[in-house]
Every structure is written in structure tokens, then in C-alpha cells.
Biotite code that builds the C-alpha atoms (Angstrom):
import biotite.structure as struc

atoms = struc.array([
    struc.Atom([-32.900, -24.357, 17.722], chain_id="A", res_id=1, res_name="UNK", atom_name="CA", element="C"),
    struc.Atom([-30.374, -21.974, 18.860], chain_id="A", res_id=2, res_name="UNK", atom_name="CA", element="C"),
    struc.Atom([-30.890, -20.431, 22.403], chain_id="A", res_id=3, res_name="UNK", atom_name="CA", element="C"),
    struc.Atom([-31.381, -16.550, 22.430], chain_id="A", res_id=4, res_name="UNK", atom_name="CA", element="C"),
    struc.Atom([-28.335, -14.216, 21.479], chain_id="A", res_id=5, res_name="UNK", atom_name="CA", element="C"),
    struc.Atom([-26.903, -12.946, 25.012], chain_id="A", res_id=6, res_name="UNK", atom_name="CA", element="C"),
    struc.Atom([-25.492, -9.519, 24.738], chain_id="A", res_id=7, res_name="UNK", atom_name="CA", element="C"),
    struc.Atom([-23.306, -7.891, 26.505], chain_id="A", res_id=8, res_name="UNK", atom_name="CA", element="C"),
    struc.Atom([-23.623, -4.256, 27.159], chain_id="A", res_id=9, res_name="UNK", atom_name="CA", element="C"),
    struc.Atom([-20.504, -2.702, 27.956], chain_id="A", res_id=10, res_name="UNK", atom_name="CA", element="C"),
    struc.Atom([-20.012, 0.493, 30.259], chain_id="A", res_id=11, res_name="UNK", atom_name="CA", element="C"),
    struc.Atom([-16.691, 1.610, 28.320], chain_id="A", res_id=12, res_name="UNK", atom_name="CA", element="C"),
    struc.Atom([-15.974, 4.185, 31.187], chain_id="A", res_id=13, res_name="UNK", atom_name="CA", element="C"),
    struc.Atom([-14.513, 4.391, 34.897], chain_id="A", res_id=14, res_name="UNK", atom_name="CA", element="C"),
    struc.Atom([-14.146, 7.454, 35.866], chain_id="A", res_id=15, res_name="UNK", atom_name="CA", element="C"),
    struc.Atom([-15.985, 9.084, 38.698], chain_id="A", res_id=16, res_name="UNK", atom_name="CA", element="C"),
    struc.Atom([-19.522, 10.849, 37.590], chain_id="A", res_id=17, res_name="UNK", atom_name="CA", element="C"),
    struc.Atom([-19.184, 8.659, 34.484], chain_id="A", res_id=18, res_name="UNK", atom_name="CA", element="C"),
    struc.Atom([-22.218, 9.416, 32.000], chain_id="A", res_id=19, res_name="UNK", atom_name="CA", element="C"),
    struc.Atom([-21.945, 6.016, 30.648], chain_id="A", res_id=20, res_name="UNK", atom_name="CA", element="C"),
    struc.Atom([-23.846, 3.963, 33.631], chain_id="A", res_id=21, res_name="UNK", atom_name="CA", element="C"),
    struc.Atom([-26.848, 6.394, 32.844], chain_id="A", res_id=22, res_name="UNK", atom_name="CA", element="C"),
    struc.Atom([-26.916, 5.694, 28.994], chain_id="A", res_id=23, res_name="UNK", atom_name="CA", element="C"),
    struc.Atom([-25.987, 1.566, 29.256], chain_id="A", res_id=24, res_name="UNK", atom_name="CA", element="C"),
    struc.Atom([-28.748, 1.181, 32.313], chain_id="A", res_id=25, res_name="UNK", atom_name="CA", element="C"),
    struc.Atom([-31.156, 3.194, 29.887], chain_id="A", res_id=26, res_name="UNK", atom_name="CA", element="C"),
    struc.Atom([-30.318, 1.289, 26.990], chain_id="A", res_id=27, res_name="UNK", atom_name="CA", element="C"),
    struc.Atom([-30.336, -2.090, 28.742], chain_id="A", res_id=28, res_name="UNK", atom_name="CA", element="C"),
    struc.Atom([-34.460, -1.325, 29.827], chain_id="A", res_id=29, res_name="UNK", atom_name="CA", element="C"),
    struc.Atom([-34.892, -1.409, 26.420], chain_id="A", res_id=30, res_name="UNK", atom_name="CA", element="C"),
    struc.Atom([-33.221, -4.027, 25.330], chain_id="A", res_id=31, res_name="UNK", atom_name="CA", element="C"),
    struc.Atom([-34.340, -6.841, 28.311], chain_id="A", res_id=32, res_name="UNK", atom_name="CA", element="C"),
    struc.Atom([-38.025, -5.897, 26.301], chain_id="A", res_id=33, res_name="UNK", atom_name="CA", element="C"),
    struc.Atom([-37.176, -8.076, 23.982], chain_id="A", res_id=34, res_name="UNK", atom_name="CA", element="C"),
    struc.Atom([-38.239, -11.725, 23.246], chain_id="A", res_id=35, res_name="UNK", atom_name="CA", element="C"),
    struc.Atom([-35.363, -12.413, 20.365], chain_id="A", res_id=36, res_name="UNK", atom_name="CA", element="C"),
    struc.Atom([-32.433, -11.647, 23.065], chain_id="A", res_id=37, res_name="UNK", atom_name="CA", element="C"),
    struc.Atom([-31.102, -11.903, 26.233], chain_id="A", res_id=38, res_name="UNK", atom_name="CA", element="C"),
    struc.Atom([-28.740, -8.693, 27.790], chain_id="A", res_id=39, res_name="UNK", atom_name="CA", element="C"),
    struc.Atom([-26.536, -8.049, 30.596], chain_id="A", res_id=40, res_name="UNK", atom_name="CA", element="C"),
    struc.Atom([-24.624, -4.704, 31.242], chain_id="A", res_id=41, res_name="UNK", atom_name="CA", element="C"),
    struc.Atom([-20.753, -5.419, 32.317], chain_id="A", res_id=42, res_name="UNK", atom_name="CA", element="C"),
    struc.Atom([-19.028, -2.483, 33.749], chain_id="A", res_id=43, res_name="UNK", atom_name="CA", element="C"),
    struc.Atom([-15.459, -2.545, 33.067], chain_id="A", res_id=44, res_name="UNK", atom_name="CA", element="C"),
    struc.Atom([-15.006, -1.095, 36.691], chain_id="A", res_id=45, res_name="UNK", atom_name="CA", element="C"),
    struc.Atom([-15.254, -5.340, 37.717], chain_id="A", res_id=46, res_name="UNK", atom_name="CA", element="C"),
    struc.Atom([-12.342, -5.814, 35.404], chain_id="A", res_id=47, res_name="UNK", atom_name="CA", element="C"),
    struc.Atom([-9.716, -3.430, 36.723], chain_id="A", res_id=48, res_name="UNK", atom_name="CA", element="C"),
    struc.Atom([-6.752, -4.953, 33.956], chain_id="A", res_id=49, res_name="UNK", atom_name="CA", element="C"),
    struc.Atom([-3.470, -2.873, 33.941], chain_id="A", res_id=50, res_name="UNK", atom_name="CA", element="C"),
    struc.Atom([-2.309, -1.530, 31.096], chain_id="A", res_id=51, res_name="UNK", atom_name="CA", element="C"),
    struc.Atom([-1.592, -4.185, 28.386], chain_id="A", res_id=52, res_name="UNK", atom_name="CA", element="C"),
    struc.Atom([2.068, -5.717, 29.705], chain_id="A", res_id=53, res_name="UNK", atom_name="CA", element="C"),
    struc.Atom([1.370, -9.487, 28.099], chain_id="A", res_id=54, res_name="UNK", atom_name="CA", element="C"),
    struc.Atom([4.309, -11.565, 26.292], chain_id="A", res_id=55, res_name="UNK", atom_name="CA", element="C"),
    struc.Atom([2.557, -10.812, 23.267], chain_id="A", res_id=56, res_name="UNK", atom_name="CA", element="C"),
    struc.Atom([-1.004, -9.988, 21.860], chain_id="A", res_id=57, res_name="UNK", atom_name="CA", element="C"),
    struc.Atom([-4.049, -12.517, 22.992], chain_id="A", res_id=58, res_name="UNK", atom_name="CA", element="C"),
    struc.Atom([-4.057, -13.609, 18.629], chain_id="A", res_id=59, res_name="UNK", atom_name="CA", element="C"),
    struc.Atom([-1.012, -15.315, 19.769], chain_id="A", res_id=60, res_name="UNK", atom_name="CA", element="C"),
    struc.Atom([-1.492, -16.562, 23.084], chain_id="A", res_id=61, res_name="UNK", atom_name="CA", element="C"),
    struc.Atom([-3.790, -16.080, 26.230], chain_id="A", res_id=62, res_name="UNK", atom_name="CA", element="C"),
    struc.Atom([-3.246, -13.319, 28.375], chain_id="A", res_id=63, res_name="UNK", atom_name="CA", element="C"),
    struc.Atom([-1.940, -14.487, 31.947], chain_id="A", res_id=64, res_name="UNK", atom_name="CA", element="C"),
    struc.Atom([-3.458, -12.032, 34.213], chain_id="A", res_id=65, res_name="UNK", atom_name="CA", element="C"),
    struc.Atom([-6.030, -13.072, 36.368], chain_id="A", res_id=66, res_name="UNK", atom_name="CA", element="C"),
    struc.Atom([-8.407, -10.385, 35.618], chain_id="A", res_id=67, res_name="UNK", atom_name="CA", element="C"),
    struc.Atom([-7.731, -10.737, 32.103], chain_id="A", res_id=68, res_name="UNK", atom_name="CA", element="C"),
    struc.Atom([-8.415, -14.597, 32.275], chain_id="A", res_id=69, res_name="UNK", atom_name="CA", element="C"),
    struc.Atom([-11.739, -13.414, 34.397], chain_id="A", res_id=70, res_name="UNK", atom_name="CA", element="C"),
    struc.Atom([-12.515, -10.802, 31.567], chain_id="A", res_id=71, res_name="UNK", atom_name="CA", element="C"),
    struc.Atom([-12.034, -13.695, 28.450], chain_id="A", res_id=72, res_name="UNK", atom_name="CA", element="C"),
    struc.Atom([-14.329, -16.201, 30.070], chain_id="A", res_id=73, res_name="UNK", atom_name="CA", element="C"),
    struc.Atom([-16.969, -13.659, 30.415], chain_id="A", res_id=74, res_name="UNK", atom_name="CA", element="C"),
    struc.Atom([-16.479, -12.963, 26.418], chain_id="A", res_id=75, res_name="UNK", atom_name="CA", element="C"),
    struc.Atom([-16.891, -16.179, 25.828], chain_id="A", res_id=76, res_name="UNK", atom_name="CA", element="C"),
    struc.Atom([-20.561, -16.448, 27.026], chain_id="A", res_id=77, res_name="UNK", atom_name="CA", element="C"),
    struc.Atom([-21.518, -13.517, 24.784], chain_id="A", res_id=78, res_name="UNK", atom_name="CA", element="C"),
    struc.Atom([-22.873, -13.513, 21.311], chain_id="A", res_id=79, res_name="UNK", atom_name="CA", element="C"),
    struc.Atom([-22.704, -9.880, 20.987], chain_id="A", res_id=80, res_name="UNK", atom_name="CA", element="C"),
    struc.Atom([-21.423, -6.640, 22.182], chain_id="A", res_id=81, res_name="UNK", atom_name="CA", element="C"),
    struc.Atom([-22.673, -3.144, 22.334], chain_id="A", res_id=82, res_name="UNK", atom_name="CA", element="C"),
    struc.Atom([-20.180, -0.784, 23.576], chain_id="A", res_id=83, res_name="UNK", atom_name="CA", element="C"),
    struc.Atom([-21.463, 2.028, 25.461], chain_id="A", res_id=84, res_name="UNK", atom_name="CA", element="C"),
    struc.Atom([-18.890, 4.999, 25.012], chain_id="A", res_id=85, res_name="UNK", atom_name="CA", element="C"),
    struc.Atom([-18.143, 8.520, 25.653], chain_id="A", res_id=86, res_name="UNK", atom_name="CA", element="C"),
    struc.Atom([-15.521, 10.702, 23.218], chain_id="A", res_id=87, res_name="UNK", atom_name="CA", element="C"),
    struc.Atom([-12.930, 12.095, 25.015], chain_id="A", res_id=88, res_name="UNK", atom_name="CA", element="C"),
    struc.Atom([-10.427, 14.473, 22.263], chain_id="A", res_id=89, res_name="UNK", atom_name="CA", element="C"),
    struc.Atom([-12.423, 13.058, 18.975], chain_id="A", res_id=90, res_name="UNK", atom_name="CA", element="C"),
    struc.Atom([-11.234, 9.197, 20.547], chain_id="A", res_id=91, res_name="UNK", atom_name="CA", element="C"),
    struc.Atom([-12.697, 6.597, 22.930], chain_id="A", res_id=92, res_name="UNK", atom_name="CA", element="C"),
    struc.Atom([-11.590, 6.162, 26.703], chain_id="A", res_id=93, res_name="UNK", atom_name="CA", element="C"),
    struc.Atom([-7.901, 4.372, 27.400], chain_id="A", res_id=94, res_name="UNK", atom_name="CA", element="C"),
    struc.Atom([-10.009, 2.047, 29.602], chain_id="A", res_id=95, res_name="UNK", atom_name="CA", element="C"),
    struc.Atom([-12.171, 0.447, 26.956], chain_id="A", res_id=96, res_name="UNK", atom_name="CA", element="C"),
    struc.Atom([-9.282, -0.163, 24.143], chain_id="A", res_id=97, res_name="UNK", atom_name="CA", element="C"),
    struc.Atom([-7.073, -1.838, 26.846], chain_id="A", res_id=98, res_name="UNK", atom_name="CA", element="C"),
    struc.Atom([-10.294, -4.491, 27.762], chain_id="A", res_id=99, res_name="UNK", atom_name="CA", element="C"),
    struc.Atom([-10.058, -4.971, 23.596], chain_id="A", res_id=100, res_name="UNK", atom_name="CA", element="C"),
    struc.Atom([-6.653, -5.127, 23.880], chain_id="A", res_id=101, res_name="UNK", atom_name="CA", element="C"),
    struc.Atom([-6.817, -8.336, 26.547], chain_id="A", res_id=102, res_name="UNK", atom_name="CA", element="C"),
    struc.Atom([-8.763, -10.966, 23.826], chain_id="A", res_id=103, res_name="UNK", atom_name="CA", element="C"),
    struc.Atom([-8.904, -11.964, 20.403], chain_id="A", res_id=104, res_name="UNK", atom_name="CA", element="C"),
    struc.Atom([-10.642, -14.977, 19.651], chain_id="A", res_id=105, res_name="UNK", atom_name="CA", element="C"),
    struc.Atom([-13.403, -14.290, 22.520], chain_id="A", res_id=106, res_name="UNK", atom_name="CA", element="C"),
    struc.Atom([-14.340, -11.277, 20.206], chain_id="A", res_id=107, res_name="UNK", atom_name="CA", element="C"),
    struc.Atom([-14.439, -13.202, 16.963], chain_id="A", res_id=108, res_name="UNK", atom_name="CA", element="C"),
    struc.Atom([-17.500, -13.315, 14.282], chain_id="A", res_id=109, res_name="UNK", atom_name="CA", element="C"),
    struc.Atom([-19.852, -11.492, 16.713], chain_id="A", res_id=110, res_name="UNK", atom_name="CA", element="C"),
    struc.Atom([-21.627, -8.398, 16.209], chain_id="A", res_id=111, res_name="UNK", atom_name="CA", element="C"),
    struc.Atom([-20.296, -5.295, 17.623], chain_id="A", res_id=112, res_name="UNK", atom_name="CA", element="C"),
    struc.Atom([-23.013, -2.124, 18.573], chain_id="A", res_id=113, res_name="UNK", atom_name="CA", element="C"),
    struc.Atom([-22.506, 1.045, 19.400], chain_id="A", res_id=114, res_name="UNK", atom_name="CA", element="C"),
    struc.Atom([-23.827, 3.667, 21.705], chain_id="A", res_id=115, res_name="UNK", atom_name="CA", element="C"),
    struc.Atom([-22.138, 7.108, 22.115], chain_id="A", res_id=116, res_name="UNK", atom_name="CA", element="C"),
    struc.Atom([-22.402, 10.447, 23.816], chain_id="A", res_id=117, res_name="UNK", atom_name="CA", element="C"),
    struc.Atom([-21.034, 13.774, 23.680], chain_id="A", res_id=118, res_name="UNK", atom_name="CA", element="C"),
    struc.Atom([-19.838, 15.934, 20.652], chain_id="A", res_id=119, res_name="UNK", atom_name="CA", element="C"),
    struc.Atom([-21.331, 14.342, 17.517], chain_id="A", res_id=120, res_name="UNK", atom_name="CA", element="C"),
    struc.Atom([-22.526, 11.999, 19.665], chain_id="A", res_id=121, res_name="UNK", atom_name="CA", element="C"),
    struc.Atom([-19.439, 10.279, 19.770], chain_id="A", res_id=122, res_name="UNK", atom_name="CA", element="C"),
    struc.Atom([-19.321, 9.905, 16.081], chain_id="A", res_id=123, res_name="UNK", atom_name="CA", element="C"),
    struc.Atom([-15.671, 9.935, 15.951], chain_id="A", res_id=124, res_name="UNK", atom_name="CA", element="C"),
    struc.Atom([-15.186, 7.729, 18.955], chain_id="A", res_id=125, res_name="UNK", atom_name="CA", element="C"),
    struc.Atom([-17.682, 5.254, 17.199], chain_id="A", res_id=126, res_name="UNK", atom_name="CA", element="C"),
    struc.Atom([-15.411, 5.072, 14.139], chain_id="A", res_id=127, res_name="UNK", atom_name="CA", element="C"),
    struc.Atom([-12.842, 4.494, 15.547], chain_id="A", res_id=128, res_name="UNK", atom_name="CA", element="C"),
    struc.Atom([-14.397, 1.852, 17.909], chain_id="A", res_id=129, res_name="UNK", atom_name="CA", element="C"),
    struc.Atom([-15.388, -0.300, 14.136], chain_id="A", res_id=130, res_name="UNK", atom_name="CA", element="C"),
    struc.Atom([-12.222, -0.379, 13.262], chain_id="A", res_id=131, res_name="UNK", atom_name="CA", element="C"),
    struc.Atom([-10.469, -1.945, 15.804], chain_id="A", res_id=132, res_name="UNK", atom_name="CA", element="C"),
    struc.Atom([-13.344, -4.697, 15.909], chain_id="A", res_id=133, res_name="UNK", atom_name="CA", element="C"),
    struc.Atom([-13.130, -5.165, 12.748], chain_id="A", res_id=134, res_name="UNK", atom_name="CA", element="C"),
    struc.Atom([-9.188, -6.156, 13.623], chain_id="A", res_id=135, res_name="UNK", atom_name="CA", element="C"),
    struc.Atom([-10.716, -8.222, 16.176], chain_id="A", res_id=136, res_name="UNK", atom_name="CA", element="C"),
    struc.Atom([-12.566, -10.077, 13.635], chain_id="A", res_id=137, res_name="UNK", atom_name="CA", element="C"),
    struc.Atom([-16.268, -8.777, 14.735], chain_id="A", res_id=138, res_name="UNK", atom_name="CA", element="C"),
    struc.Atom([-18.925, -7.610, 12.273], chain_id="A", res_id=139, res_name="UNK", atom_name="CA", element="C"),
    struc.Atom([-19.639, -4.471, 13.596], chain_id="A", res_id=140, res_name="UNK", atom_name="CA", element="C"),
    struc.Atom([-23.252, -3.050, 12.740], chain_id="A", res_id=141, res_name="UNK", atom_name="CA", element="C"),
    struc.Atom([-24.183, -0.245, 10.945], chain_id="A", res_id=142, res_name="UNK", atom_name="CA", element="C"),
    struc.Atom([-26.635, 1.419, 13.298], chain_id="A", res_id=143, res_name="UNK", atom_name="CA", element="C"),
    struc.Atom([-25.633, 3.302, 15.735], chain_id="A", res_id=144, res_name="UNK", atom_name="CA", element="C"),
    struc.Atom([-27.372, 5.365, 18.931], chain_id="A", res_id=145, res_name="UNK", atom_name="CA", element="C"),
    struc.Atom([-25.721, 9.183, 19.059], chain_id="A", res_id=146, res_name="UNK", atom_name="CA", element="C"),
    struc.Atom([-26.459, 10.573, 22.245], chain_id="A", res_id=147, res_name="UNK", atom_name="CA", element="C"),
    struc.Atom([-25.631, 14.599, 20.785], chain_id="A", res_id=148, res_name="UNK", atom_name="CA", element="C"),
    struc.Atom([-24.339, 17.385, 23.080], chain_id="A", res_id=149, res_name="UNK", atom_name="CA", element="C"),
    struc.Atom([-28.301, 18.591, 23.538], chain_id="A", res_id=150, res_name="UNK", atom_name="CA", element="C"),
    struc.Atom([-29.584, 15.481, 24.781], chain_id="A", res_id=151, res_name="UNK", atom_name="CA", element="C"),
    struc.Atom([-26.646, 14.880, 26.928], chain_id="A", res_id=152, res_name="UNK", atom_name="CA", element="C"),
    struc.Atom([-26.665, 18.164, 28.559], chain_id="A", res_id=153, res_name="UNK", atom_name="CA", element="C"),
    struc.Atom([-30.414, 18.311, 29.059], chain_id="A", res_id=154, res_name="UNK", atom_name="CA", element="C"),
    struc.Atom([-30.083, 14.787, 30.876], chain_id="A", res_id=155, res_name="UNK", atom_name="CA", element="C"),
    struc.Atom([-26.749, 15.452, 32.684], chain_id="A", res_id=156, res_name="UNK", atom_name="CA", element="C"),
    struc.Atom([-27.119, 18.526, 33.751], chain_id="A", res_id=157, res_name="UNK", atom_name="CA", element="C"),
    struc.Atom([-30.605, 20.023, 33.281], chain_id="A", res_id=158, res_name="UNK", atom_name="CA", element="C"),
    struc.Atom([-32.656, 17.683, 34.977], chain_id="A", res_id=159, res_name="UNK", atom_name="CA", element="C"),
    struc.Atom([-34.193, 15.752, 31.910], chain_id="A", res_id=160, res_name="UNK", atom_name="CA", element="C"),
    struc.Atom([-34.592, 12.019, 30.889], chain_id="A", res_id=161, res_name="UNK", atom_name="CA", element="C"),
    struc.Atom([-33.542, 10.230, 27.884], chain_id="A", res_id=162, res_name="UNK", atom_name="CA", element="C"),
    struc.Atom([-37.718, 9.861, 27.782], chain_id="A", res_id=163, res_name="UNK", atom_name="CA", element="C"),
    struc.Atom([-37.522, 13.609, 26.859], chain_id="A", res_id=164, res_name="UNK", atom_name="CA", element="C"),
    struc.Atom([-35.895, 12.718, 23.565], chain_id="A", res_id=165, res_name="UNK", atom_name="CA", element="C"),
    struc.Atom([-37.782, 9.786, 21.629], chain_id="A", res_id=166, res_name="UNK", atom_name="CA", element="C"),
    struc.Atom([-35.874, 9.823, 18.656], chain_id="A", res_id=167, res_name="UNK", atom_name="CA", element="C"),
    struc.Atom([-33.214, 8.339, 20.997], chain_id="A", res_id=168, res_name="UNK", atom_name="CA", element="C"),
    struc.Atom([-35.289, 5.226, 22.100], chain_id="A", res_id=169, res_name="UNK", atom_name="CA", element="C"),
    struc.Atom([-36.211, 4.830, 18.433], chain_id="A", res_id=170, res_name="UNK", atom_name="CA", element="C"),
    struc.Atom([-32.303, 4.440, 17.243], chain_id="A", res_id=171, res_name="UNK", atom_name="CA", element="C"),
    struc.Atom([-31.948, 2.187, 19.919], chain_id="A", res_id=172, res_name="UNK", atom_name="CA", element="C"),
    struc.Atom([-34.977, -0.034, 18.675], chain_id="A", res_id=173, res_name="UNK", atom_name="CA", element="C"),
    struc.Atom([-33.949, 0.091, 15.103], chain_id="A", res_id=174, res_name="UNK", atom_name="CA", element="C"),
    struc.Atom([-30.253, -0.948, 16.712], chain_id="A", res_id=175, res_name="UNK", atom_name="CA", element="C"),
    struc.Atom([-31.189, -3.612, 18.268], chain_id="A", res_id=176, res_name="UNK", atom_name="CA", element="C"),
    struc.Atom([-33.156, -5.142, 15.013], chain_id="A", res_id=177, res_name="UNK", atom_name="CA", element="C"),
    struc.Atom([-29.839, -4.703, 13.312], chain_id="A", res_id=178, res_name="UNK", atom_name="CA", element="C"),
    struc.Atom([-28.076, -6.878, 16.115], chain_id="A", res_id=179, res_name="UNK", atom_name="CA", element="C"),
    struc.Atom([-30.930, -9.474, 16.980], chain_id="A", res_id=180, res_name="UNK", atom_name="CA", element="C"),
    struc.Atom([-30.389, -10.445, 12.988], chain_id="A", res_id=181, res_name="UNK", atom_name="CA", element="C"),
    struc.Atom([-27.050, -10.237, 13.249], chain_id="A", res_id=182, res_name="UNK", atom_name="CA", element="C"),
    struc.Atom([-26.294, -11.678, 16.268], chain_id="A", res_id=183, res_name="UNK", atom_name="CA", element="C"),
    struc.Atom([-28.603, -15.035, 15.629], chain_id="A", res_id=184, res_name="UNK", atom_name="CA", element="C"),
    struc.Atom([-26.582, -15.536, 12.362], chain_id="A", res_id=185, res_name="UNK", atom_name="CA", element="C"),
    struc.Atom([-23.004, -15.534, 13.586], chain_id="A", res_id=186, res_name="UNK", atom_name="CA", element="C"),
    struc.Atom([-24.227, -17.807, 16.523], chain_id="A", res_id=187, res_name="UNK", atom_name="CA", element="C"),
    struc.Atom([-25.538, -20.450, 13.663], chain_id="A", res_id=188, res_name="UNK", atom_name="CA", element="C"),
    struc.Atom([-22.286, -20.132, 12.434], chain_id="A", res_id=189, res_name="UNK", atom_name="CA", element="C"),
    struc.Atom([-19.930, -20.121, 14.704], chain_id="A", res_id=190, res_name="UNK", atom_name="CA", element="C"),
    struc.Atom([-22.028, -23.455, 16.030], chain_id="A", res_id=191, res_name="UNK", atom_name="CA", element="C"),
    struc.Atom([-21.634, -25.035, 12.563], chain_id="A", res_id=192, res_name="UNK", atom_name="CA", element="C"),
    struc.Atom([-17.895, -23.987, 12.597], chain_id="A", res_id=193, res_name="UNK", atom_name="CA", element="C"),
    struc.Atom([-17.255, -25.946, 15.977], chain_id="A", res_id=194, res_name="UNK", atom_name="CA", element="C"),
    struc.Atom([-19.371, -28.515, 14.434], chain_id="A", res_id=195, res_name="UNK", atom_name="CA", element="C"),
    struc.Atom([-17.453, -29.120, 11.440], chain_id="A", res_id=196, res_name="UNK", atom_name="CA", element="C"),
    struc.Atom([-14.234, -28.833, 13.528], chain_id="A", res_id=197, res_name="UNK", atom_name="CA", element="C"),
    struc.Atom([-15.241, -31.714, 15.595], chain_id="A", res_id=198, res_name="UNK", atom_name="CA", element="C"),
    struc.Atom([-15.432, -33.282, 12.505], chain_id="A", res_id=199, res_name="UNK", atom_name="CA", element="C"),
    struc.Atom([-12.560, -32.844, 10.918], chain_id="A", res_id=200, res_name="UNK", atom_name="CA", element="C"),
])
């Protein structure tokens, strides 16, 4: 029997007075709940990368700096993602497609989740987000959790909790059904993959 799914939960921001650690810490309560999974939050701020400057893309070969190398391995122990991102001009942050940017096969047949604040609840920035893991050969999930301008005004500025807003808790919950599923069957796979590799 396969162990648990561990997820990673990714802050996909660095700036100072970032939203972001509020909404992954939040989300990550809910998900270490859970019996069917194991989570970890990983704040991008412990991966400071420069700007892609590799020979060529991580498809092709791995990337050679240090905190790159660093930021693969820890890839490598996850089963899942969910990406916890603001939208900044109808996009995602710079920071969080240049840690996609630095690994390929570490993201490969693994669920990808998403959970956005801001205008449309970072609808755009989520779309945006599926297709470049989709490129990355992920299986990103439908579900999403859409932190809207209300809630994230009430909680970053007016003094209330993401408790205030239930309907919030229960995306996550319905979210994290999605990826529990999702994430068990890729890591069957990917096992019987390796399996039939060694094999071959």
C-alpha cells in the first residue's frame, strides 16, 4: 500500500506584506486535518533562484544552480502541488513562474491545485497557472479556492478571518477531495512506471 500523498503547498509570493503566507498557513490548517494526506507549506522566499540563466530548459538537462538543485530535490519528495497565488495585472507573480521555470521532470504526472486572491479571485492568474503545468506535464485539477476582492479586503484590511467567510473553507474541502483522488492515482502510477522501467 502506497504511503500518504505529501503535498506541497506553495507560497507563490515574496514580497514584503505578502497576502499569500495568510491564505497558504490558512489553507494548510485545513489540509493537515486530513487522514488521506500529508502537507507541508514551502515558501519560495527559502529558494531565492535568479532569474532563469541555465544552458537550456531543465526538459533537457538539470539546472546547475545550487538553489535550483536545492529547489528539484524538494520536488521530488512531493506528490502534489497547490500553488498559493496572488494576480498581479490579470497574471501570476515573476517569482513563482521562474521556480516552474527551474524543473521539469520533478513536476511530472502530479496534480497541480490552486488557491488565488484578489480580483476574480485570481481567476486569470489561475488560468494561466494550468497552462503552464500542463506544459510541465502535471494534471492540474479542476477545483479551485477564489479568495474574491470582499473576502480579501475584509481579512487584509478590515480586521476579519477567513472563518468569517465559510464558503471559503468549503472550496477548500471540496479541493482537497479533488487532489487526495488525484494525487493517490498518479503516485500508483508513477510507482508502476519506475517499476516497469526497472524491468525493462
Amino acid at each position: 500500500m502506497s504511503k500518504n500523498p505529501h503535498i506541497g503547498i506553495v507560497i507563490g509570493s515574496t514580497r514584503q506584506g505578502r497576502f499569500s503566507e495568510r491564505a497558504a498557513s490558512w489553507f494548510h490548517k485545513i489540509a493537515a486535518r486530513r487522514t488521506d494526506l500529508s502537507v507541508e507549506v514551502i515558501d519560495l522566499r527559502d529558494y531565492p533562484m535568479p532569474f532563469f540563466d541555465e544552458p537550456a530548459s531543465p526538459a533537457w538537462m538539470p539546472a546547475k544552480d545550487p538553489v535550483a538543485e536545492r529547489w528539484a530535490a524538494k520536488l521530488a519528495e512531493l506528490d502534489g502541488l497547490v500553488f498559493v497565488t496572488p494576480e498581479y495585472n490579470h497574471g501570476y507573480s515573476a517569482v513563482l513562474k521562474n521556480a516552474l521555470d527551474y524543473a521539469f521532470q520533478q513536476f511530472n504526472r502530479k496534480p497541480a491545485a490552486f488557491v488565488g486572491y484578489g480580483g476574480v479571485g485570481a481567476a486569470r492568474a489561475i488560468e494561466q497557472l494550468r497552462m503552464v503545468a500542463i506544459e510541465l506535464q502535471m494534471a492540474p485539477i479542476p477545483k479551485s479556492v477564489n479568495v474574491g476582492m470582499t473576502e480579501f479586503l475584509g481579512i487584509w484590511q478590515q480586521g476579519r478571518d477567513f472563518a468569517d467567510f465559510p464558503h471559503l473553507e468549503q472550496a477548500a474541502v471540496a479541493l482537497l477531495d479533488e487532489l487526495s483522488w488525484w494525487s493517490r492515482t498518479l503516485q500508483i502510477g508513477r510507482q508502476a512506471a519506475l517499476a516497469q522501467a526497472s524491468v525493462d
